[in-house]
C-alpha atoms as one frame of an Amber mdcrd trajectory, in Angstrom:
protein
 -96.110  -1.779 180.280 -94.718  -3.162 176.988 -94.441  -1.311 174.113 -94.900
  -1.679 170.469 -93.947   1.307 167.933 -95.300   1.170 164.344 -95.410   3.997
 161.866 -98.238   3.637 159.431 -97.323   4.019 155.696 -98.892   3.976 152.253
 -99.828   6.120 149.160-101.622   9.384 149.320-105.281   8.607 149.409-105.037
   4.483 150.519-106.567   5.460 153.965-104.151   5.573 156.530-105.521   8.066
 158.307-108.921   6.972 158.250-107.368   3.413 159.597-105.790   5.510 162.871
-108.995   7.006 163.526-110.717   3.183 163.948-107.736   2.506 165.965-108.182
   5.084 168.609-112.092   4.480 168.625-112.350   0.595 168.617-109.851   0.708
 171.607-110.916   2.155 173.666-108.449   4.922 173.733-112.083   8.080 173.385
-114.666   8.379 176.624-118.093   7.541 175.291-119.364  10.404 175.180-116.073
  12.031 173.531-117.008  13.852 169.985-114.429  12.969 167.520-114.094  13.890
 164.317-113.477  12.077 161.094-109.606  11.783 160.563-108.843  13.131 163.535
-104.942  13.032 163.274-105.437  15.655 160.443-105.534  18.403 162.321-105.261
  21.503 160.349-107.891  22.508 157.908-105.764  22.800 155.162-105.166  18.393
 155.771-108.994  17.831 156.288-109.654  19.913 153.307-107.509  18.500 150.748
-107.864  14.658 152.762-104.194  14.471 152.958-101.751  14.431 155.739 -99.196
  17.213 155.515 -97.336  16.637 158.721 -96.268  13.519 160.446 -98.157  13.149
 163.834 -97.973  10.616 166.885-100.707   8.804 169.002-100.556   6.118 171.321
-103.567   3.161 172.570-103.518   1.004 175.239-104.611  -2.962 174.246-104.518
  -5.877 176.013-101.644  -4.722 178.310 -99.852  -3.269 175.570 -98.637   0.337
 174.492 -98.912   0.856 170.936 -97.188   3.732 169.507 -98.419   4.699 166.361
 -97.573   7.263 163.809 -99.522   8.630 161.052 -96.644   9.509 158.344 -97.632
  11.668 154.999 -98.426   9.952 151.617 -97.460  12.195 148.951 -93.894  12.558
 147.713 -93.330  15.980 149.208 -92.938  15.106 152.560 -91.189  11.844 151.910
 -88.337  13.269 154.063 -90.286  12.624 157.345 -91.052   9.149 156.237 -87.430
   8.402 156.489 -86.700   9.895 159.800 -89.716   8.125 161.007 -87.989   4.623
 160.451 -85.803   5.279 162.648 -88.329   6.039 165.280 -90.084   2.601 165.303
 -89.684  -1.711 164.674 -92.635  -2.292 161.832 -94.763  -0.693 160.070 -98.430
  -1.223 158.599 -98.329  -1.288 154.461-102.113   0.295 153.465-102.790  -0.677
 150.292-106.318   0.061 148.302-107.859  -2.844 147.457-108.418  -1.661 143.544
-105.533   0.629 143.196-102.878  -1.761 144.409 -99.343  -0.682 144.391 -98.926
   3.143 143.692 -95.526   5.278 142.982 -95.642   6.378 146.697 -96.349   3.010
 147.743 -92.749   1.808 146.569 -91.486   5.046 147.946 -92.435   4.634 151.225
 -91.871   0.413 151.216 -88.626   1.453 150.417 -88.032   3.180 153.370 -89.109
   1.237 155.071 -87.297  -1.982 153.742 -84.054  -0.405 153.641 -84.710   0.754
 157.653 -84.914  -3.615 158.402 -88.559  -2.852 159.916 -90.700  -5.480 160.397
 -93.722  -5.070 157.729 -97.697  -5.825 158.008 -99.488  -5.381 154.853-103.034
  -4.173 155.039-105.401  -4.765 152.102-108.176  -1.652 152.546-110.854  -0.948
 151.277-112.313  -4.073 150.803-115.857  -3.317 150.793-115.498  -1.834 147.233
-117.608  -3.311 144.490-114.012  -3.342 142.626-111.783  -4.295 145.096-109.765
  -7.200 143.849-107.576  -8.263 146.837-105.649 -11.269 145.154-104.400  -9.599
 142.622-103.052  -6.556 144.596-101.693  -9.113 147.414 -99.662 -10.183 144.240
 -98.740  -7.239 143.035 -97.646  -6.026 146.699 -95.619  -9.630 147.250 -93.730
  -8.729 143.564 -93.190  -5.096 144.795 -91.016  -6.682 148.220 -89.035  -9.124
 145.559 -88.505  -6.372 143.382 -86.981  -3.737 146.233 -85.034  -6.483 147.661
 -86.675  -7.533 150.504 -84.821 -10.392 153.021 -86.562 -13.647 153.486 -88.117
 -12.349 156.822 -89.461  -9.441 155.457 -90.990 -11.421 152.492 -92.881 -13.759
 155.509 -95.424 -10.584 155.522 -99.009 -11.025 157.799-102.029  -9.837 155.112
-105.115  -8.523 156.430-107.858  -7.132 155.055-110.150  -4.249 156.548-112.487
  -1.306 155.339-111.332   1.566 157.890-114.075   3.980 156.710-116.995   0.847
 158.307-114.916   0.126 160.671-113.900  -3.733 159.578-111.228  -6.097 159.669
-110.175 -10.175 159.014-108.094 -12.435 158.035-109.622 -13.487 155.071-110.057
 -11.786 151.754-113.507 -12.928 151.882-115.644 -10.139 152.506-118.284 -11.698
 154.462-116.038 -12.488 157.075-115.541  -9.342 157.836-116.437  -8.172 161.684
-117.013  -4.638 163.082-113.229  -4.303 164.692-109.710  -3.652 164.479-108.685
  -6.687 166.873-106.544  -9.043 164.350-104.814  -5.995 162.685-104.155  -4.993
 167.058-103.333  -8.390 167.449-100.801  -8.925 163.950 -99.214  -5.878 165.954
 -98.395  -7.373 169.231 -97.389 -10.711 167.605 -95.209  -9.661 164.754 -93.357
  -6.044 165.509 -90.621  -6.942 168.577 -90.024  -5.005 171.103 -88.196  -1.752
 170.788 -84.770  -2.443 170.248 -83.188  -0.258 173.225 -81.337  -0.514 176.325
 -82.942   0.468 179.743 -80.312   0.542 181.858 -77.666   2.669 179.954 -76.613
   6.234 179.625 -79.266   8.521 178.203 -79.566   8.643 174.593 -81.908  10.235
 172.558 -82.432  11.650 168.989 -84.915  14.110 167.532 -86.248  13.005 164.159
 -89.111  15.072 163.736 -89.814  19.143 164.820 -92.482  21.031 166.537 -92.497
  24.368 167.240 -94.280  26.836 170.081 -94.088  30.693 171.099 -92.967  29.803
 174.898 -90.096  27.347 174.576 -88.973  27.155 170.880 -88.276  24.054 168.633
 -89.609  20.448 170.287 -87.727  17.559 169.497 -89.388  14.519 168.958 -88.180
  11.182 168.614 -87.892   7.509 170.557 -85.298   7.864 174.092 -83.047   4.936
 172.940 -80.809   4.169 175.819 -81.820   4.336 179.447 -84.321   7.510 181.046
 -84.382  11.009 181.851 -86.713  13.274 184.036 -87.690  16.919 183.903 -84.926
  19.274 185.309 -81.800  17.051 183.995 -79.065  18.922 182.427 -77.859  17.098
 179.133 -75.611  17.285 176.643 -76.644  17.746 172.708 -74.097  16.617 170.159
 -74.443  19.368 167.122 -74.565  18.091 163.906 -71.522  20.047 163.414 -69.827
  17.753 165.992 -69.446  20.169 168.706 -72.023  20.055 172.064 -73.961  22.178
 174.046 -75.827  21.832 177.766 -78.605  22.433 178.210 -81.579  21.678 181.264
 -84.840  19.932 180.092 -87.665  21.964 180.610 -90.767  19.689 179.576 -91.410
  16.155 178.341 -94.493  15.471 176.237 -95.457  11.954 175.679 -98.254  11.262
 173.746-101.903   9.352 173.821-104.808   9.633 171.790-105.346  12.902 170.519
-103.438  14.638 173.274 -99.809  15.953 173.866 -99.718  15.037 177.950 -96.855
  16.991 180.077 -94.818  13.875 181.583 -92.075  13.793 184.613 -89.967  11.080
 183.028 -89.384   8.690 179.938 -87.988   5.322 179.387 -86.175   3.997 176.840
 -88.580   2.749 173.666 -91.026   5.794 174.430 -91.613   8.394 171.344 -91.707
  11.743 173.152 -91.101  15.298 172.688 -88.726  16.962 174.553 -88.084  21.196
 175.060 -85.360  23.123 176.291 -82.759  23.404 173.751 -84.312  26.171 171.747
 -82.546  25.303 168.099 -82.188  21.589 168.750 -81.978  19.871 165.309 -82.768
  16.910 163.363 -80.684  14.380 163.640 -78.721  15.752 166.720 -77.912  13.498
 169.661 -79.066  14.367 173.324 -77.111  12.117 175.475 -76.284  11.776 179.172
 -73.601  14.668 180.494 -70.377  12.420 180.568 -71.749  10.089 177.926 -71.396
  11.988 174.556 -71.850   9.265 172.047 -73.121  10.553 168.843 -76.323   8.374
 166.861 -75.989   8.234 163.153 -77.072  11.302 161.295 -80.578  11.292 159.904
 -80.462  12.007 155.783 -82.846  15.309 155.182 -84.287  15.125 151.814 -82.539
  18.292 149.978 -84.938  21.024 148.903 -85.447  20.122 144.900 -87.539  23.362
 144.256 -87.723  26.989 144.338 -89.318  30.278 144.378 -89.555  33.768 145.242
 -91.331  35.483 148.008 -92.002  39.122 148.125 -93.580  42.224 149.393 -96.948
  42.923 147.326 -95.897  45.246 144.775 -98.840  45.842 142.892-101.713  48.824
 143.135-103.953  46.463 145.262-101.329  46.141 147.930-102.622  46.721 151.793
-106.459  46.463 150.643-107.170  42.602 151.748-104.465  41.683 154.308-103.161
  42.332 157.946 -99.556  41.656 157.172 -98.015  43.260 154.600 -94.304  44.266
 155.477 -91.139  42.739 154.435 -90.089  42.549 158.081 -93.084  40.167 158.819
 -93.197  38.476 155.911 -89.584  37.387 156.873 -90.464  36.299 160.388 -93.451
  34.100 159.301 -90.868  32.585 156.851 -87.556  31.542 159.135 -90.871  30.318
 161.899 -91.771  28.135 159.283 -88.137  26.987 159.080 -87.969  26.137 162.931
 -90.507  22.982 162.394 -89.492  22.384 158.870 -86.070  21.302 157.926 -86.983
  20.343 154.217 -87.593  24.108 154.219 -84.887  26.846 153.138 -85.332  30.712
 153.198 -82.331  32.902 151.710 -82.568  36.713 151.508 -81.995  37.947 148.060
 -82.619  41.769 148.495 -84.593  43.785 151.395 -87.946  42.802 150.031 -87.700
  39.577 148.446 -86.702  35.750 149.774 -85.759  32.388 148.012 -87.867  29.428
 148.986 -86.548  26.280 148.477 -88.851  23.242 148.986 -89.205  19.422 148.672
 -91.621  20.124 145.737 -94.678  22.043 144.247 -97.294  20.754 146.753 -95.244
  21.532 149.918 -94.385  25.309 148.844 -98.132  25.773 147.818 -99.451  24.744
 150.888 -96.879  26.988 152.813 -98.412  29.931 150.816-102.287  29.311 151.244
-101.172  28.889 155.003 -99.401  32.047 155.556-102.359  33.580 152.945-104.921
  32.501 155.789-103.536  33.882 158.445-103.915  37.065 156.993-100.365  37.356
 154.924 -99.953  39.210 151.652 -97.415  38.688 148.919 -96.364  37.719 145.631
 -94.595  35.335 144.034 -93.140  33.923 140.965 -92.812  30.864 138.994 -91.520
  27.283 140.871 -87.917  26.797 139.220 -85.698  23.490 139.535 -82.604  23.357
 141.345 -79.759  22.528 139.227 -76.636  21.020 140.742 -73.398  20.512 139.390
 -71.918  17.165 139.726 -68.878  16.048 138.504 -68.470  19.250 136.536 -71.985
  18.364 134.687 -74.972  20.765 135.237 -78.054  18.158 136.400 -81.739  18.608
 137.528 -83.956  16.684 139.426 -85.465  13.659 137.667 -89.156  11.882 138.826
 -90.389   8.330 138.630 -93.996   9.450 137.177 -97.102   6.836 137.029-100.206
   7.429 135.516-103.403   5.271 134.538-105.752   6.393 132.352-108.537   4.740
 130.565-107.843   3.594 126.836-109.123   6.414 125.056-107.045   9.604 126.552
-103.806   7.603 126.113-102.401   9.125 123.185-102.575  13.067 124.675-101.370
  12.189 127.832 -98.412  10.545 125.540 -97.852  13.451 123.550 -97.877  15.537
 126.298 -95.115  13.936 128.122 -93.028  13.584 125.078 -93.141  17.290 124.568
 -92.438  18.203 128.864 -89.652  15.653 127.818 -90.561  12.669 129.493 -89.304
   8.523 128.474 -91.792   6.214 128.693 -90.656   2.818 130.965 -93.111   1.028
 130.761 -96.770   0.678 129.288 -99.259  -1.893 130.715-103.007  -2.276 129.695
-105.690  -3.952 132.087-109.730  -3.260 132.065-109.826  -0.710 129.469-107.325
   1.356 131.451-103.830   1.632 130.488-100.929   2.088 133.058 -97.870   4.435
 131.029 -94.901   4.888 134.070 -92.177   7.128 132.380 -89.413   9.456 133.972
 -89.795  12.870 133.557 -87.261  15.819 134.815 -88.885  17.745 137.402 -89.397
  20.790 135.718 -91.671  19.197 132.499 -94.100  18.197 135.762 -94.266  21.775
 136.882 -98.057  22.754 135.659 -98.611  19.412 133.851-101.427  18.577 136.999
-104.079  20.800 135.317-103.164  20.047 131.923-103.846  16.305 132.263-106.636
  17.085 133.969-108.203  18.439 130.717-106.734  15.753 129.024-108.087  13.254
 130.119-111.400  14.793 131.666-110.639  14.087 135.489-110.737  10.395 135.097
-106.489   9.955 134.853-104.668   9.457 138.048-101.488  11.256 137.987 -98.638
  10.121 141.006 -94.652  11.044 140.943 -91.756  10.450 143.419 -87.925  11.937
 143.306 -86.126  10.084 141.227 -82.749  11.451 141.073 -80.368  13.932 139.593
 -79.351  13.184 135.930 -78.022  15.887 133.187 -79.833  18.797 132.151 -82.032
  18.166 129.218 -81.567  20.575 126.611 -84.843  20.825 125.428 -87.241  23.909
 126.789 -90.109  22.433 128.483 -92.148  23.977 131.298 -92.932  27.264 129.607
 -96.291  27.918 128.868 -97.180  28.818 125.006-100.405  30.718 124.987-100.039
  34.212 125.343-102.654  36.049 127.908-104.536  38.913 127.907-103.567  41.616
 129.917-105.105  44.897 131.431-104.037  48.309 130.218-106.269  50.545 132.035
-107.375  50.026 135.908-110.595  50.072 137.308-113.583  47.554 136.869-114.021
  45.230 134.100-117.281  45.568 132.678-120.030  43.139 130.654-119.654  45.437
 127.473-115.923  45.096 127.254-115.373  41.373 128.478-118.245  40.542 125.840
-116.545  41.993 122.588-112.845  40.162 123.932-114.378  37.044 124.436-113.342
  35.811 120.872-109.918  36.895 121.737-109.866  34.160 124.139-110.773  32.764
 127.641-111.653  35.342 130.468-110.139  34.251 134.078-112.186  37.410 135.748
-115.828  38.327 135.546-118.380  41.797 135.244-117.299  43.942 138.530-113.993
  42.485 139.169-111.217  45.250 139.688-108.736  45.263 138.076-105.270  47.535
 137.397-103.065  47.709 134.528-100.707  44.511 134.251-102.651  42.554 135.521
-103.832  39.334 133.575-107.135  39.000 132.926-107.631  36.032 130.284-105.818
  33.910 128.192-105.394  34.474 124.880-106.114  32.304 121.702-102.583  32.541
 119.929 -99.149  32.933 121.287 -98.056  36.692 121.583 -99.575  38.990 124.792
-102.139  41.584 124.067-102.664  44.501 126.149-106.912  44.746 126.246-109.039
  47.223 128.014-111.688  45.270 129.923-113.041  48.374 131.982-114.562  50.483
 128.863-118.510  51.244 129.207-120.474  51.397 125.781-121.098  54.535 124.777
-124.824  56.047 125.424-126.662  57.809 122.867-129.931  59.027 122.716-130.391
  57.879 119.658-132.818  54.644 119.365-130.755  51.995 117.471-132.487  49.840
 115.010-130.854  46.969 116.589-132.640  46.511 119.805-129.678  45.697 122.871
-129.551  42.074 123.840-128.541  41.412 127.317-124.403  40.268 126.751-124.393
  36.531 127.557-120.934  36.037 128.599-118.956  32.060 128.870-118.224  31.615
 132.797-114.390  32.638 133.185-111.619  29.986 134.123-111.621  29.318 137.763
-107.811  29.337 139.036-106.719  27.625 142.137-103.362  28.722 144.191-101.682
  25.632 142.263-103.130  26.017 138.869-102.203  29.892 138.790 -98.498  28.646
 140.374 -98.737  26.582 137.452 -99.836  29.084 134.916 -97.033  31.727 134.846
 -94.179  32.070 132.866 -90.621  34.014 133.957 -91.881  37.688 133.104 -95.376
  36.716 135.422 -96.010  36.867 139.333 -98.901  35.613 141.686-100.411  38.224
 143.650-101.397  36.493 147.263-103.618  38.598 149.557-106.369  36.657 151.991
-109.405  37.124 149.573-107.485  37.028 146.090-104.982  35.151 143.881-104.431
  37.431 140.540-102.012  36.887 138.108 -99.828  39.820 136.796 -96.975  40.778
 134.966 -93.503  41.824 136.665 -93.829  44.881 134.779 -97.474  46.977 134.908
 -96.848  49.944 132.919 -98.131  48.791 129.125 -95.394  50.492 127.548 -92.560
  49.860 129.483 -93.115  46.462 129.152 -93.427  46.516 125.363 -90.203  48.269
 125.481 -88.397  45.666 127.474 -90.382  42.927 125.197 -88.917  43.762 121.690
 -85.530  44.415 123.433 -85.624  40.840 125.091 -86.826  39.603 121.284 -83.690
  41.070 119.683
């Protein structure tokens, strides 16, 4: 059967996924009668929840004779790393772009890529069914992004189509009347533009993981496209280390995939993506090659970790009330499992309780938290810090390419804001009472700027940012927060009385019943120094009528904090406590005293 293998790229939120899911229907590649959700590739319910794809995943239809290997790559900045590796996994790819967004940061990032990879590209216009969609411009805008990334005359020669993938719709024409209830020319741009798989069938073996998956009975699974000639189950083969020495080892399974399923297979042929187990710490970017025919594939680039934080055993007077795991010793062996699928992932011990986590950015350490808080894990953990490098002699930090469009009237706060996290504005561009500011900002002035412009500019402000580079340490101290907060000085549970006579001190992040113990932050307060508060007192009974008569305390609903916002919250001297029912923020130090003590010391 011939094969076609096409990665499917775009911004977070441009529908890619939702495009894969019409794919597999309109196919043919579901029975009837199968079920199926909606964006089925996302298959955790952290992805469906948050409608983003955290993990690269494969799927494979059968049209008109054809194979088509597709995979569904992540949009969001964070897991650009398996983008990359993915080029070298397939011959074109499918550009989504939204018909009214156009060309996003991510968009560029992953074009790119994909550019850079000499992959043949198709450009997809979705979302065309919405009343703002405005498909010549963005068709424009997409043609100047190619010319601007220095794409080759071939590249340039793009196919356009145009689809809605939530309805189900496709053409040729931006017209959207001509619109028909199938995926056919977008199948069809496929099988006439993307070549064949650029492989040899009768050589030596040759094969290279670029992705990882992971399971209890046979360790890590390579996956990747066999690029020279075929294996079978039972073969003994030769790895090539990316430390250039080799191992050999016996293939114990081969997954291919189609549709929603991983399928055991006997063999695979040169141009199939597959998985492949038996080499229990195989590695990206390793070679598996023919015993006898050791000839080592490029390396694959991993995208270095650019962020980091601390993981450690719950500490506080709640810990071992909410969760099932609890102990250093598991805590570590949830983190180096994570590490076995995830090589933008890197877990150092710093003492017998507490890890270093270094990640690709503030959304991919989050989500490992909430998933390791779901399965029943408790924790804590501190503020997200950049990693500075030396280069040259020069200490530098990580830089971002930051876009942002808001409409006309929030524009000067979002400015201000960035000018004091230390951003530079590029570029400003107004169009339909929106304005588009793109600036670069070091990493660390973006860490808890999310919720902020959120406030600013009421939810209507899109926010997007890709790794820029490294560049020289600003001077400047941004990413510190300067309210003070409220904190606890007696445990126990807060009650109405007490929250209601603090409430002019500030804004309340708990409520009437919520435990709480001493340390632990409970509001934030309206000027810049910390004050200790006691939220549990009761009022005093009497039985003495008061001339007053009570009123029933009224109280302003407290703050609701998410995972990312409280990650975002804390300062240095702060931690988040993680347990399966709770996130509460807290100081490093409880005790009231001891931390005044270490307070004026530090302010010496």
């Amino acid at each position: 059967m011939k094969q076609r293998n096409i990665a499917i790229i775009a911004h977070v939120d441009h529908g890619k996924t939702t495009l894969v899911d019409q794919l597999l229907k309109q196919s043919g590649t579901f029975r009837e009668n199968e079920e199926v959700q909606t964006r089925a590739m996302d298959s955790n319910d952290l992805e469906r929840e948050r409608g983003i794809t955290i993990l690269a995943k494969t799927t494979a239809i059968h049209y008109k004779g054809y194979r088509i290997n597709i995979l569904d790559t992540p949009g969001h900045a964070d897991f650009g790393g398996e983008v990359e590796r993915i080029m070298n996994m397939v011959d074109g790819v499918l550009l989504v772009v939204d018909a009214y967004e156009g060309t996003m940061p991510q968009t560029r990032f992953v074009l790119k890529k994909a550019l850079e990879a000499g992959v043949v590209p198709i450009v997809v216009v979705n979302k065309i069914d919405k009343p703002s969609a405005r498909p010549a411009v963005v068709v424009d805008e997409v043609m100047d992004l190619f010319i601007e990334l220095g794409a080759s005359l071939e590249q340039l020669d793009f196919p356009v189509l145009y689809a809605s993938a939530l309805n189900g719709t496709s053409s040729t024409d931006p017209d959207i009347t001509t619109q028909k209830k199938t995926m056919d020319p977008i199948l069809d741009a496929v099988i006439e533009n993307i070549p064949e798989p650029k492989v040899d069938e009768n050589g030596p073996f040759q094969f290279q993981p670029a992705l990882l998956d992971y399971n209890d009975f046979v360790g890590r699974i390579g996956i990747g496209v066999v690029k020279r000639g075929h294996i079978k189950v039972n073969t003994t083969v030769s790895c090539i280390r990316l430390d250039g020495s080799t191992k050999q080892f016996r293939i114990q399974k081969i997954f291919g995939f189609y549709g929603l399923n991983k399928i055991e297979i006997d063999e695979a042929h040169a141009g199939d993506i597959v998985a492949i187990a038996g080499l229990p710490d195989i590695s990206v970017g390793e070679t598996v090659c023919e015993v006898g025919h050791e000839e080592a594939l490029p390396k694959l680039r991993i995208d270095e970790p650019t962020l980091q934080m601390t993981f450690g055993v719950n500490t506080s007077p709640f810990a071992g009330k909410e969760g099932k795991f609890l102990t250093a010793r598991k805590i570590e062996e949830r983190l180096m499992k994570e590490t076995e699928k995830d090589v933008s992932l890197k877990v150092s011990q710093i003492d017998s309780e507490n890890w270093m986590v270094s990640g690709r950015g503030e959304l991919h350490l989050s989500i490992l938290i909430e998933t390791m808080r779901r399965e029943g894990y408790e924790m804590q953990v501190s503020k997200p810090q950049i990693i500075i490098k030396e280069i040259d002699g020069v200490k530098c930090e990580p830089y971002e390419d930051v876009e942002i469009e808001v409409p006309e009237e929030y524009v000067g706060p979002v400015i201000e804001a960035l000018g004091n996290r230390g951003g530079t504005m590029e570029n400003m561009h107004p169009f339909d009472n929106q304005t588009k500011l793109l600036y670069t900002v070091p990493s660390r002035g973006l860490i808890g700027f999310t919720t902020e412009f959120m406030t600013l500019t009421k939810g209507y402000g899109i926010l997007s940012h890709s790794f820029k580079s490294y560049e020289p340490m600003s001077t400047s101290n941004i990413g510190e927060r300067k309210a003070g907060v409220l904190v606890a000085m007696e445990s126990g549970k807060a009650t109405a009385y007490a929250l209601g006579s603090l409430e002019d001190r500030g804004e309340m992040f708990i409520e009437p019943g919520t435990d709480v113990y001493e340390g632990m932050i409970v509001g934030e307060h309206s000027h810049e120094n910390d004050l200790a508060v006691n939220v549990v007192k009761g009022k005093q009974l009497t039985n003495t009528r008061s001339a007053t008569k009570d009123h029933t305390v009224v109280l302003k609903r407290p703050r609701e904090m998410s995972l990312e916002v409280c990650l975002d919250y804390i300062n240095e001297d702060e931690l988040v406590e993680v347990t399966p029912l709770n996130y509460r923020l807290r100081k490093k130090i409880l005790n009231t005293n001891e931390r005044k003590k270490y307070d004026s010391k530090k302010s010496k």
